[in-house]
GUPAFI-543640 format. One record per residue: x, y, z of N, C-alpha, C, CB in turn; residue in three letters. Coordinates in steps of 0.02 Angstrom, whole numbers, plus 50000, padded with zeros to 5 digits. Glycine has a CB too. Example, Ala and Ser with C-alpha at 12.3 -4.5 7.8 and 13.67 -1.06 7.14 Angstrom:
2
506604971650390506154977550390506604983550390505654977650452ala/506424988850354506844994750357506455000250394507044997050286ser/
//
This chain:
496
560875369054435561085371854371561845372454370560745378854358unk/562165369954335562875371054308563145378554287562935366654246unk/563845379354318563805384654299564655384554278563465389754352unk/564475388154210565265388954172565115391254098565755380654168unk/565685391754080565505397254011565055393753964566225399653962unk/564995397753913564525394553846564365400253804563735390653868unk/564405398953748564275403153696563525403453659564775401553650unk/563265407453668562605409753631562705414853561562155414153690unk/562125412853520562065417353477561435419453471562295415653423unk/561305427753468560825432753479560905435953409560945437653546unk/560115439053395559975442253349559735449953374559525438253312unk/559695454653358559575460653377559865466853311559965460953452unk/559255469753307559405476453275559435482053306559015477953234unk/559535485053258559965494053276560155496353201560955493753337unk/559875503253236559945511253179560775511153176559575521253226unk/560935511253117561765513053119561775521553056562385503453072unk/562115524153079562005533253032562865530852996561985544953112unk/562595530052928563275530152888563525537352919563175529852792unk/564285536852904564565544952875564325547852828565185545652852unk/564125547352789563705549952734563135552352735563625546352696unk/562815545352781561915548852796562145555752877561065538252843unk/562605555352893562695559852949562835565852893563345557753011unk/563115566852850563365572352806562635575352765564015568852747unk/562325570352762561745572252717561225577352786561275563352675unk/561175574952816560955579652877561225586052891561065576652935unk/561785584252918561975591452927561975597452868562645590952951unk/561985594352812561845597152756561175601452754561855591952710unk/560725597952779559965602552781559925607652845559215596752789unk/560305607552889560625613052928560675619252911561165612052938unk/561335619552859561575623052837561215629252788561945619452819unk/561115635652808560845640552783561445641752685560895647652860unk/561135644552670561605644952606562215648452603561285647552556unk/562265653852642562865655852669563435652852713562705660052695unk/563225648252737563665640252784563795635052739563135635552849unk/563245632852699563335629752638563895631652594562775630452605unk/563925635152580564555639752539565205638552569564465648252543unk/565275641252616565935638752643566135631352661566025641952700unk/565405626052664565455619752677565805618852613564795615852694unk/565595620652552565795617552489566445618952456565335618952445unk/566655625052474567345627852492567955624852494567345629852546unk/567725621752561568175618552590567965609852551568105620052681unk/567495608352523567535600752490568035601752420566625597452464unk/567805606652385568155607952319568975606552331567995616352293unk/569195611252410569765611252421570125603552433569785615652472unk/569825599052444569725592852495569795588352445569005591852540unk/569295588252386569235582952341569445583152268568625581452341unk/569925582952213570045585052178569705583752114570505584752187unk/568985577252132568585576452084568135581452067568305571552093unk/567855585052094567505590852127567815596152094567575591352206unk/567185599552030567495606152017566845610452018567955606751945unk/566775614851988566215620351973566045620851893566485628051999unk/565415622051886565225623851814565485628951789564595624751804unk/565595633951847565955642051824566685640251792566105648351905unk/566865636851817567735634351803567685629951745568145629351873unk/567095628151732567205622251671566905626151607566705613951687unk/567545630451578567505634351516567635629551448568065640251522unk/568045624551438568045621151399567455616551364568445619051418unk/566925614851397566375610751377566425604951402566285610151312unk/566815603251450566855598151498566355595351522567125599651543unk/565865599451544565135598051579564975591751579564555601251547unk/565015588751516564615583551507564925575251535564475584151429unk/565505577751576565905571151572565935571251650566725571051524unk/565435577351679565305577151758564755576651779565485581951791unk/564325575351869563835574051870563725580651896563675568251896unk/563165585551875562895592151908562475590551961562515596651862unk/562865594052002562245594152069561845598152081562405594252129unk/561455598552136560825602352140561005609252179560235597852179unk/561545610852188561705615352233561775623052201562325612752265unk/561715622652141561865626952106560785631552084562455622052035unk/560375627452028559835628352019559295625252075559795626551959unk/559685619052103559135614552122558725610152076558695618352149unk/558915610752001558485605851972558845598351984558375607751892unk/559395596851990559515589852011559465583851930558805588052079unk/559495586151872559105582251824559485585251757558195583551829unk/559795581251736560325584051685559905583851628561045579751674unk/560285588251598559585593051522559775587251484559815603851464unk/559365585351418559285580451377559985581651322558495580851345unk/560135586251316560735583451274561555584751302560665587251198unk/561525580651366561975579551410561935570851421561825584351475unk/562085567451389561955559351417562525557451464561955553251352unk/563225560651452563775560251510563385560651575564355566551508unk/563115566751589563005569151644562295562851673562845577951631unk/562045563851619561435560051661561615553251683560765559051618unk/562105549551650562395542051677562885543351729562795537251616unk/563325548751752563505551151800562975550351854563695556951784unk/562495554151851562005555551911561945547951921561215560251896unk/561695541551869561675534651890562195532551920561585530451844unk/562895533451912563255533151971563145535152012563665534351974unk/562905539652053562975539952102562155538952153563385545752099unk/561675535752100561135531552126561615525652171560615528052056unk/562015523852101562345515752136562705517852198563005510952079unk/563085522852195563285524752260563025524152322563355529552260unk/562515527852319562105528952381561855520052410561335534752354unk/561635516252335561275511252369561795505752408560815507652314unk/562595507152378563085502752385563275505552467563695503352319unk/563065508552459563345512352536562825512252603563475521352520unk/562285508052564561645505752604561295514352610561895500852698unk/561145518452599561015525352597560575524552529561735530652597unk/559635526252548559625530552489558965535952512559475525552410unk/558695538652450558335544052481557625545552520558305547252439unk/557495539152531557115536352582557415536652665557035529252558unk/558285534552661558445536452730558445543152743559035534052749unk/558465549352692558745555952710557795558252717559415560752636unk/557315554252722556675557252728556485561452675556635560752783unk/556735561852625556685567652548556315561752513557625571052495unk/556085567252478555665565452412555835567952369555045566552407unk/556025562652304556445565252246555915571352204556695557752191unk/555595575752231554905579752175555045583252156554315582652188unk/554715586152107554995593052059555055597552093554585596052003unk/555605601552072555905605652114555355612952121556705607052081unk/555105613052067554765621152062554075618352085554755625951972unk/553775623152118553095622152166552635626352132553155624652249unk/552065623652112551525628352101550905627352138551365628452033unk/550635632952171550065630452224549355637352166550395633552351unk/548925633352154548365636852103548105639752154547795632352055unk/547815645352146547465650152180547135654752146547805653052218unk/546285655852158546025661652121546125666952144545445661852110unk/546325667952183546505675052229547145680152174546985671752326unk/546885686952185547255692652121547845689452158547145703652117unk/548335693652124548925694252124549265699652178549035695252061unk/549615699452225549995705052263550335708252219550445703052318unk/550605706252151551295709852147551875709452156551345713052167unk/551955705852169552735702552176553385700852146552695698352186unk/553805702452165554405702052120554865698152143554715707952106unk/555035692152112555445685752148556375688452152555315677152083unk/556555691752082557095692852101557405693652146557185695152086unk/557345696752198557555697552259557945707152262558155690052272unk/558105710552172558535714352182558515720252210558725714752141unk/557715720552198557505727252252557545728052324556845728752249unk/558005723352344557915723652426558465724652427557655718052475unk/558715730752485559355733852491559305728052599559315746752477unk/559925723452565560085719952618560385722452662560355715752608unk/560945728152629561265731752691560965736352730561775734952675unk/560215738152736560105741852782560065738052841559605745352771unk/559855731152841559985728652892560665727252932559715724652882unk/561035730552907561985732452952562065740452981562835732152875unk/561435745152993561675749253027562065749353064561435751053045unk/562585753953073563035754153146562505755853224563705761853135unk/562725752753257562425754553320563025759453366562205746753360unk/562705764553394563125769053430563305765953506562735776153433unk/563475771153545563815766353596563455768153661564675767153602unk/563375765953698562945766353777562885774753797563495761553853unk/563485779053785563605785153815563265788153745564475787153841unk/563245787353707562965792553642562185789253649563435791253543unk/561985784353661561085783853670561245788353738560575773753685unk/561565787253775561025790753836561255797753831561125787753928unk/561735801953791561745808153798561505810753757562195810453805unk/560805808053694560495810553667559845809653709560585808953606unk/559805807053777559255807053784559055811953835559085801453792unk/559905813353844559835819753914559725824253878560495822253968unk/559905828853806559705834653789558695832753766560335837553719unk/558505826653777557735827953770557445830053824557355822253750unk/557815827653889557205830753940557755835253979556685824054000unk/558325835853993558485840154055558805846154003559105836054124unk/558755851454032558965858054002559525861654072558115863653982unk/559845867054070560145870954121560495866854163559675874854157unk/560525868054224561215865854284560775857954273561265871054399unk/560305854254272560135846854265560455844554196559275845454267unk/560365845754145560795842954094561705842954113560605847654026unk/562005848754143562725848354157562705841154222563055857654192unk/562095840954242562285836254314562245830554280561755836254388unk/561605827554213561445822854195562145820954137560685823754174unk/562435823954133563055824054085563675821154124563225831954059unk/563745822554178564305821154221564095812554249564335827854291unk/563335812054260563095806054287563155800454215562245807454321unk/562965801754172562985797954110563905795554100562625803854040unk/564405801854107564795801354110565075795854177564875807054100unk/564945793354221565135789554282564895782454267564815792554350unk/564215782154209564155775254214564445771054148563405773854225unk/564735764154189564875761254142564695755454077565145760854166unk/565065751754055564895748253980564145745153999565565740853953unk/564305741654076563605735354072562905743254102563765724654169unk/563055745554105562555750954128562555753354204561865748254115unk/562675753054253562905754654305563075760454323563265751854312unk/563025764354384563355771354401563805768254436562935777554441unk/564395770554430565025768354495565285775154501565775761754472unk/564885779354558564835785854587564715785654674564215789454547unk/564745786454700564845790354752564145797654745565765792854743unk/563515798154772563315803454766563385810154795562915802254767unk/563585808654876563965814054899564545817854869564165812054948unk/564785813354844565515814254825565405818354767565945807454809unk/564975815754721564745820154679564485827454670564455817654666unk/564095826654706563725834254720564395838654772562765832954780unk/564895837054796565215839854835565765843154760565495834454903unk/565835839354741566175840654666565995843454630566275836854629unk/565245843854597564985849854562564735854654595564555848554520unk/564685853854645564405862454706563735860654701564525873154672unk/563555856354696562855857054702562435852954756562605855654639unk/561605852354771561455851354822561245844854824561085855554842unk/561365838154874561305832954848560705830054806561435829954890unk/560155833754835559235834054818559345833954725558695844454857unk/559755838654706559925839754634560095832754608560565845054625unk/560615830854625560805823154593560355819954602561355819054616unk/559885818654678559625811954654559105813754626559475806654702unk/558855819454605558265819854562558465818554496557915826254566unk/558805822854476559245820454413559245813954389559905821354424unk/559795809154429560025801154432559295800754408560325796254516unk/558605800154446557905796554439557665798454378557365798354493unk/557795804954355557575803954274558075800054226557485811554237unk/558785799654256559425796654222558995788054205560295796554291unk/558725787554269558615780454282558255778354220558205778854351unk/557645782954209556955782754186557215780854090556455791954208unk/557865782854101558175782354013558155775053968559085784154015unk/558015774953897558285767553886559295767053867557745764453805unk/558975761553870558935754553903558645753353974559585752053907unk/557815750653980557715749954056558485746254127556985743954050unk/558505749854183558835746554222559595750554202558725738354212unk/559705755754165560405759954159560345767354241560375764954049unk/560745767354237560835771054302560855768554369560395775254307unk/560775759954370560495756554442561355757854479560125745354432unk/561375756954552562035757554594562335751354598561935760254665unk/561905746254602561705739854602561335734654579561615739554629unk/561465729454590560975723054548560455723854564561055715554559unk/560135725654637559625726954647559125731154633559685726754676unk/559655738954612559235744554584559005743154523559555750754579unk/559535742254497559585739054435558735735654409560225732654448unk/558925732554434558145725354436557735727654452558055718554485unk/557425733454507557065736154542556985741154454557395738954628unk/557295746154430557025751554388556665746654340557595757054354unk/556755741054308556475740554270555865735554279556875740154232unk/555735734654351555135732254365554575737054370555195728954420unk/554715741354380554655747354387554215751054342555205749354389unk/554605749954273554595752154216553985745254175555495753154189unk/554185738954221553735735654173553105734454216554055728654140unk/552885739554281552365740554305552225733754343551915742854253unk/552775730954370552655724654393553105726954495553165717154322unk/553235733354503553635733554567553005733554617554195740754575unk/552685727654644552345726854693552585725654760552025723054678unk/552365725854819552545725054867552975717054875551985726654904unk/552735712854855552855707054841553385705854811552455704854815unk/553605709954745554045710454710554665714054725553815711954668unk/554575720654762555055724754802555225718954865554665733054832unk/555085716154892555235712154933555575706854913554785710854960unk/555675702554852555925698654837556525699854803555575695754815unk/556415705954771557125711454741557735712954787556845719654725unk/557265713354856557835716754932558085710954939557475720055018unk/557825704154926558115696754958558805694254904557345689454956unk/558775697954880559275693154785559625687854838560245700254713unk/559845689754878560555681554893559955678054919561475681954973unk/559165679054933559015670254943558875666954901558525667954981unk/558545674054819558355670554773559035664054734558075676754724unk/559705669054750560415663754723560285658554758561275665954738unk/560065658254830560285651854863559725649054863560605651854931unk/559035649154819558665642954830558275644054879559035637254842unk/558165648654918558035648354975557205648054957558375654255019unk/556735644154941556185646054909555605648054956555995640854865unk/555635641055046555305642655072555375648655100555215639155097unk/555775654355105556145659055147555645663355124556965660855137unk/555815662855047555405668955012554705669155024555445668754936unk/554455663255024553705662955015553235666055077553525655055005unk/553885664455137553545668555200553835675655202553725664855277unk/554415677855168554595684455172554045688355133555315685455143unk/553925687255072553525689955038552765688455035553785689454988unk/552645684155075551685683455086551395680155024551205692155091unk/551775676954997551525673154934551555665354936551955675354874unk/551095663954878551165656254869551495651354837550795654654856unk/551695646054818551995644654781551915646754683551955638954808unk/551385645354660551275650654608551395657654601550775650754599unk/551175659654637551585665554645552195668654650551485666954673unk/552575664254689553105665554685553495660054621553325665554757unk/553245657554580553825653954534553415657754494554015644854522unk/552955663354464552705667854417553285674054435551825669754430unk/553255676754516553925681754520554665679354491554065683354602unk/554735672954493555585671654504555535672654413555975661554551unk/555025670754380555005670054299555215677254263554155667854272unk/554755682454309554765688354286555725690254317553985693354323unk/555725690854358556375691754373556995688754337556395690054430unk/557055681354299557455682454248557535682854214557655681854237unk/556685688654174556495691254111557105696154114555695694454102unk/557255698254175557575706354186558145706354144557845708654270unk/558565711154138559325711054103559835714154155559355715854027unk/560245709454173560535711054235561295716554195560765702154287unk/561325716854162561805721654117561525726354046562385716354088unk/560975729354084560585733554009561105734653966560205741754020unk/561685738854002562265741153955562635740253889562635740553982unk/562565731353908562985728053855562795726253783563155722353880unk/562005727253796561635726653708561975732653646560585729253715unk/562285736753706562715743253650563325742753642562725750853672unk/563595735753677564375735753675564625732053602564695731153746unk/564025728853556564285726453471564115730453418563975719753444unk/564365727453377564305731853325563655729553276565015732053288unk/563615731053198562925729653172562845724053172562745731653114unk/562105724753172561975717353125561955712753060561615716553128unk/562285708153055562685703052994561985705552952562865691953012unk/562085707352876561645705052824561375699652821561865705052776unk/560685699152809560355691452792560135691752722559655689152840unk/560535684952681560305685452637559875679552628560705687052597unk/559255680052578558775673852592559005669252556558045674552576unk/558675662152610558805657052547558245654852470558895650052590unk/557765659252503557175656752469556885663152440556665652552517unk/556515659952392556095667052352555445664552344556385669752268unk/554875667852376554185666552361553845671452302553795667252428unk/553625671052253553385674852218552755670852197553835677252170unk/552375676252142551655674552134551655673652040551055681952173unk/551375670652040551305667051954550565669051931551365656551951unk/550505667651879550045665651862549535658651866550195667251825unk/550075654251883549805648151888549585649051983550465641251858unk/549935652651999549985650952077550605654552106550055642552092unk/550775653052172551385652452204551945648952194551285651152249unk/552615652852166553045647052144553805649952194553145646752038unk/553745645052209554575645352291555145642852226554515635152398unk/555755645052243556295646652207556815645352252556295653152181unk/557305643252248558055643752304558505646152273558435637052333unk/558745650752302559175658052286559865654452279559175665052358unk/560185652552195560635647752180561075655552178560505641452107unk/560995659652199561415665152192562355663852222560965671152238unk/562075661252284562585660652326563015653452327562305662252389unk/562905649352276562755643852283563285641152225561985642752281unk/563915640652240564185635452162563955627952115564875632952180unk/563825627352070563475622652058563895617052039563035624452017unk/564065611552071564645607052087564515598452031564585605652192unk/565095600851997565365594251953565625589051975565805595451913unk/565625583651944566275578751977566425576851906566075571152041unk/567185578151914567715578151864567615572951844568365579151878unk/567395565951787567415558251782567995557451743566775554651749unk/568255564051701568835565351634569325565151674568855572651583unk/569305567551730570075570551770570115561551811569935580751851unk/569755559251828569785553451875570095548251824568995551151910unk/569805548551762569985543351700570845543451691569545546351618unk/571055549951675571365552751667572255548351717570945559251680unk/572085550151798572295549751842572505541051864571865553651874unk/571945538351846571755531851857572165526651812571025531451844unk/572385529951753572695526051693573565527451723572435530151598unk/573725519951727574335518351750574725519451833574645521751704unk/573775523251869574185523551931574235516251970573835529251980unk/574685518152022574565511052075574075510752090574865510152138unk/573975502852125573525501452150573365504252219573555495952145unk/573595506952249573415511252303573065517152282573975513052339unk/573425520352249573095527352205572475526852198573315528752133unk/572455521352151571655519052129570945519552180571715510852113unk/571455515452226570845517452281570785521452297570745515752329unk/571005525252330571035531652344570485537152307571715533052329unk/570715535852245570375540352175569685537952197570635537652079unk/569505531652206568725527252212568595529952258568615519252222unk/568775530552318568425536152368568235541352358568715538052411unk/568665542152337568625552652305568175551752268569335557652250unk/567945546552231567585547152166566895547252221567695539852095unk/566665542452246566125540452295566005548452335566445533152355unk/566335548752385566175555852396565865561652349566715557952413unk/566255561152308565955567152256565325567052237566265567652192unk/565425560052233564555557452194564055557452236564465549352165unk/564165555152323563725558352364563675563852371563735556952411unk/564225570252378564025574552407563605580452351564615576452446unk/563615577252276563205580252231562785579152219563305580952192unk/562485572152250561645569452276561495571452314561435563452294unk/561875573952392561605575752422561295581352438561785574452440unk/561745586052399561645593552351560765594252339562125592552253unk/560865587552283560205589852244559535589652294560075584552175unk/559705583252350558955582252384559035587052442558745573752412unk/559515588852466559605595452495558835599552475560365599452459unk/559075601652399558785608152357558145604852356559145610452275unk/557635599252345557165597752344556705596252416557275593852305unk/557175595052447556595594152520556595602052540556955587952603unk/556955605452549556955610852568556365616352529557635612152563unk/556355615052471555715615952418555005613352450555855611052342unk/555145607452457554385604352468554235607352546554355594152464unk/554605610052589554415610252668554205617452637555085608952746unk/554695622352612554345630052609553915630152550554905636552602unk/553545624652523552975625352481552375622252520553085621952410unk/552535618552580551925616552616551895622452666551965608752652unk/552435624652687552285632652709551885637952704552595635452696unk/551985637652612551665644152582550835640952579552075646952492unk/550785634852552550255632252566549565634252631550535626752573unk/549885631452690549645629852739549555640652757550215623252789unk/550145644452739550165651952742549815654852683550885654552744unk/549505654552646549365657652593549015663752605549045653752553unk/548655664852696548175668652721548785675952704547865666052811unk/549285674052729549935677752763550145682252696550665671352794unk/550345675852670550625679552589550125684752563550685673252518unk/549285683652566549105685552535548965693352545548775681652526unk/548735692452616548305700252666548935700252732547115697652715unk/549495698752744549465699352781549645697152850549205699752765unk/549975699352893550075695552970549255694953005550675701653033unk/549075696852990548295698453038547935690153026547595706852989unk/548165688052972547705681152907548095677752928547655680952809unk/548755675252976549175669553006548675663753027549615672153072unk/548955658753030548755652853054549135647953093548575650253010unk/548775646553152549155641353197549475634553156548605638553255unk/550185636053161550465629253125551075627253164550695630353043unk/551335621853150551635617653206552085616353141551155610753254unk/552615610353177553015609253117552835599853117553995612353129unk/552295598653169552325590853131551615591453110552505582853184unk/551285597053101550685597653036551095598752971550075605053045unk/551715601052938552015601952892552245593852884552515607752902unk/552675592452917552845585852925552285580952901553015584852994unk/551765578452934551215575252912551155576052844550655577152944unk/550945582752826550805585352753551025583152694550975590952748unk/551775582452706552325581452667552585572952654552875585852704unk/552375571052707552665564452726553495562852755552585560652662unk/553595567052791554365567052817554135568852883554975572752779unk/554865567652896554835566353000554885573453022555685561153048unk/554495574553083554545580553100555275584853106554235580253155unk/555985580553136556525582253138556945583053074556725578753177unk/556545580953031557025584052957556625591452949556895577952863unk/555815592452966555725598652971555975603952990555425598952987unk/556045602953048556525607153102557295606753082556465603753184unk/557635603253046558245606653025558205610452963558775602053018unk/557635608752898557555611852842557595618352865556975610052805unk/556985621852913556825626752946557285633652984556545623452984unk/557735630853006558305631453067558785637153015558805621953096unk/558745641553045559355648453005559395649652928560245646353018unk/558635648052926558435650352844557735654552826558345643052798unk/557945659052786557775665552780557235665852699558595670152780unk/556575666752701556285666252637556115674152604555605661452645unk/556235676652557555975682452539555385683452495556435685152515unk/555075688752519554485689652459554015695952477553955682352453unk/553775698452434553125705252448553255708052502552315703252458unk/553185703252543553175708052613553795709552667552645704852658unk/554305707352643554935707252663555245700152670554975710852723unk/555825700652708556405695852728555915691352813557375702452752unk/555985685052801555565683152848555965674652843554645684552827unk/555865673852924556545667652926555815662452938557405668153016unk/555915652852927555485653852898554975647452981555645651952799unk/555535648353016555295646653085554795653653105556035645353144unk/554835658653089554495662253088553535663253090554805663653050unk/553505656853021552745653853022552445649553041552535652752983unk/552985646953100552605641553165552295646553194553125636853228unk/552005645453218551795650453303551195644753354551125661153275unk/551155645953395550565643753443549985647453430550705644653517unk/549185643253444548785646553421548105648153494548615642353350unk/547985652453496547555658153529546825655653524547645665753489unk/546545652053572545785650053536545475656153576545345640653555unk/545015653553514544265660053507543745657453578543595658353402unk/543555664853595543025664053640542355661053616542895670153665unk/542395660553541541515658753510541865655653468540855665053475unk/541385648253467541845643153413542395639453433542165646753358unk/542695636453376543165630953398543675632153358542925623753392unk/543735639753313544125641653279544905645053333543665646553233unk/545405644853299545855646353328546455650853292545995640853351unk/546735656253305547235661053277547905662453299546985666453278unk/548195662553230549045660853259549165666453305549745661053195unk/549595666553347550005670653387550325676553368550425667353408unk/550505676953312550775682153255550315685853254550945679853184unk/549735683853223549235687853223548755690753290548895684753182unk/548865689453326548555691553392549255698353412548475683053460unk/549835696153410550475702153416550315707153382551205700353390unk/550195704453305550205710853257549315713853270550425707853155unk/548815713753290548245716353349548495719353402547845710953382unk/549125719453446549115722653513549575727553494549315718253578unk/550165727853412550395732453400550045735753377550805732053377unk/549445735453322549105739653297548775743953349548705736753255unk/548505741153423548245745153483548735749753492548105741153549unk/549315748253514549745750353541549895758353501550265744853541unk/550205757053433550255763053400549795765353396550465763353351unk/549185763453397548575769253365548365772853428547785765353324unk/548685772253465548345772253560548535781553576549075764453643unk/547865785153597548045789753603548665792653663547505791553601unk/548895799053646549665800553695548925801653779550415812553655unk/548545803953778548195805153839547685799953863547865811253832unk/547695795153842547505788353833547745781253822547255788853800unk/548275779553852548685775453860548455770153861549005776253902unk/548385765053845548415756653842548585753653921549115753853782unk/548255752353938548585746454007548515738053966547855746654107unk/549015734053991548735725853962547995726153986549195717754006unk/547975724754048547425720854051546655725654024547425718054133unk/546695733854004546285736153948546415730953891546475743953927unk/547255730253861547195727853793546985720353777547825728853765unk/546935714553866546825710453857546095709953862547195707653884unk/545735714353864544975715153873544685718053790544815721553946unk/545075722353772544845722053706544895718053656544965725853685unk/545575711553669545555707253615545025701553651546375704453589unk/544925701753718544535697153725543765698453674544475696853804unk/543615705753703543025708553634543075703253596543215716153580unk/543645704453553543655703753467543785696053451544365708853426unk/543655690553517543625683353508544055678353527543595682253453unk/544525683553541545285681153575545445679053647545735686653570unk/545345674353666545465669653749546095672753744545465659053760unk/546355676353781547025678053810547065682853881547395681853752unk/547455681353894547645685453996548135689653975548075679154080unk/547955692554033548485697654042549255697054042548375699854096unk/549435692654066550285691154062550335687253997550645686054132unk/549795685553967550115682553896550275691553852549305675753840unk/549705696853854549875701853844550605704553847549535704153873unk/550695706353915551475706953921551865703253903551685707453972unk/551885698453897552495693853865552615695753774552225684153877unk/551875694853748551995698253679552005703753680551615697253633unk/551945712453703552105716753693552735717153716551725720053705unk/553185713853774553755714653766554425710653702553815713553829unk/554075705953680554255701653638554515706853576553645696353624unk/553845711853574553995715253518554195721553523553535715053480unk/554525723353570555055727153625554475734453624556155729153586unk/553795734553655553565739953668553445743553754553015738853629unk/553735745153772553685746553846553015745053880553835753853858unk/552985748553952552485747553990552085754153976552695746054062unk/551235751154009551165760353973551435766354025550165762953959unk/551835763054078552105772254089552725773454035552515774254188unk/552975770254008553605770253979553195771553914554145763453989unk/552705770653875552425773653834552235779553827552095771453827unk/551915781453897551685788653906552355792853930551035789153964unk/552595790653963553055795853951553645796753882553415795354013unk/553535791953837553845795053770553495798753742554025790953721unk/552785797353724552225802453690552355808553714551455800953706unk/552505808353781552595814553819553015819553765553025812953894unk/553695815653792554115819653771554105820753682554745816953801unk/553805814853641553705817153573553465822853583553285813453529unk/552705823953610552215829053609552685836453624551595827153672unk/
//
């Protein structure tokens, strides 16, 4: 065989993501409060680009309205400017090889009605009865939780000791004390402090009062009824758990390999700085993007154009601009023009896929809306996907830091995935939500002299049809931040 150059020609395809189709994405990202400032900064950017609020003269009609504002996407009938606008920027998209087949959207009516004979909840779509700012309480600071918790249980010379100890520890939760040193300082007998410190310990935030990483880790195993011999032993080792040391452990502690990668799991459930959950301040307002309310016809989903400017493109101001500039200008302007015209298509199918995913939502949820967390259903996001006819990953960004409101509060809307719980009888199966909102209802109704253990609560949902273990228990009662039951019983306690 000869060997020396030569030229071949090959055929081969490949996905190429315009700038545009990358913009149209990140676009379904964007919660409506990110959105806002995205558009902000375009208005600032593009000078074709104005607002309906700003267009007091009757201009309207000589721009294309986007969907960012109502979401209807579909210029009213006695607007013909506008509606041959929007055909620009069909041609756009297709000239740019982009159309709404690549963004996975479906051009459908924006307003959703799902028929249902089921009464009515009651519902009020506005949104105005919901006071958003309670969700911005101030949170107090590490030393004011724990010195309201010393006047609940210590009284006399133990509250002055538990006052001085609260006083020594710091931001991440920690004592950095000296106990001799201490008790030599308040006159008192060392037996005093460390009894003290051990109810100090017993305080929330689990793991405040530890000397060390180890105590630390140790109280709130403690607390989550998990400090076994096995576990105290692997707590005393921390530098083999850093170094990997796996076989070390497995013979230090008498365990197996399951076993011990179930300990190392629980161990970096722990919070190696309880302290610091008190070192910010409130939490940001959420405002929703979505409104579920109830019709008469049915369920009708809404997108909260509240927050939302509803975006023109100037065609008068471009005309305007265009007459007698250079030929450089021109182009220029033709970009600007193109942009505008995408990013007010992209607006609109924004506002419509995002419709169709939280109407196959409410759909597939209607149990939820109707009665209830208890009425959830196992749903996934490429059963929505399927449903809809779009790819599971446009699901999952529709989804992603967006917030739907309705009847039963503010609810984000990743929220109505969950994993599902099969039944001991049958082939029926129940969302995860609803099995949580079952171990809270145990939980609170649970008498103060009669405490809940998991594996009681995983025996009574087993009763009621529910295949679940014990550590799936704990994982959802801590999920939904309810202690262990000594940490239960001893609050009842002290309520009582």
């Amino acid at each position: 065989m000869a060997l020396g150059p030569r030229l071949d020609l090959r055929q081969s395809q490949s996905l190429v993501m315009t700038p545009q189709l990358q913009q149209a994405i990140k676009l379904l990202a964007l919660s409506n409060l990110e959105l806002e400032t995205y558009l902000a900064e375009a208005l600032d950017g593009n000078p074709l680009l104005d607002t309906a609020a700003a267009d007091n003269d009757g201009s309207a009609g000589d721009g294309t309205g986007g969907g960012a504002g109502d979401g209807s996407g579909e210029a009213p009938d006695d607007m013909p400017a506008a509606e041959a606008a929007s055909l620009d920027a069909d041609r756009a998209l297709a000239a740019d090889g982009g159309t709404a087949n690549d963004l996975d959207i479906d051009l459908a009516a924006d307003s959703f009605h799902h028929d249902s004979a089921s009464d009515s909840v009651g519902l009020s779509g506005s949104g105005e009865d919901i006071d958003f700012d309670s969700f911005a309480e101030a949170e107090g600071t590490l030393h004011d939780h724990l010195l309201a918790q010393v006047g609940e249980v210590f009284g006399g010379i133990e509250a002055i000791v538990a006052r001085q100890i609260v006083a020594l520890i710091d931001e991440a939760g920690y004592l950095r004390a000296d106990l001799n040193e201490l008790a030599a300082q308040l006159g008192v007998p060392l037996i005093l402090i460390e009894t003290v410190l051990a109810g100090v310990q017993g305080f929330d935030p689990s793991g405040v009062g530890g000397r060390d990483l180890a105590e630390c880790i140790a109280i709130q195993a403690r607390e989550a009824d998990r400090y076994d011999p096995a576990m105290a032993t692997m707590i005393a080792h921390l530098d083999l758990v850093a170094k990997g040391a796996f076989a070390q452990l497995k013979r230090i502690c008498g365990v197996d390999d399951e076993d011990l990668a179930d300990m190392i799991r629980e161990l970096r459930g722990y919070d190696p700085k309880p302290g610091l959950k008190f070192g910010g301040g409130g939490a940001p307002a959420v405002v929703p993007d979505l409104y579920i309310r109830r019709t008469a016809e049915g369920w009708a989903v809404e997108i909260n154009s509240g927050t939302l400017p509803r975006l023109l493109v100037n065609r008068r101001y471009y005309t305007e601009l265009t007459q007698g500039a250079a030929a450089k200008n021109r182009a220029w302007l033709s970009e600007q023009l193109a942009s505008a015209n995408w990013l007010v298509r992209a607006l609109d199918q924004r506002q419509r896929t995002i419709i169709k995913v939280a109407s196959a939502i409410v759909t597939q949820q209607e149990g939820f809306f109707l009665n209830g967390v208890a009425h959830m259903r196992p749903l996934t996001l490429r059963q929505v996907a399927e449903e809809i006819g779009m790819h599971e990953s446009t699901v999952s960004r529709v989804t992603s830091n967006k917030y739907l409101s309705c009847a039963r509060g503010l609810f984000e809307l990743k929220y109505f995935f969950s994993s599902g719980i099969s039944a001991t009888q049958g082939d029926g199966a129940v969302s995860a939500e609803a099995v949580k909102s079952r171990i809270k209802a145990m939980i609170e109704g649970e008498d103060a002299r009669a405490i809940l253990s998991d594996e009681t609560i995983a025996q009574r949902l087993s009763g009621e049809g529910h295949d679940i273990a014990r550590r799936t228990v704990v994982k959802y009662r801590e999920a939904m931040g309810y202690g262990s039951s000594v940490q239960r019983r001893r609050q009842k306690a002290l309520a009582g």
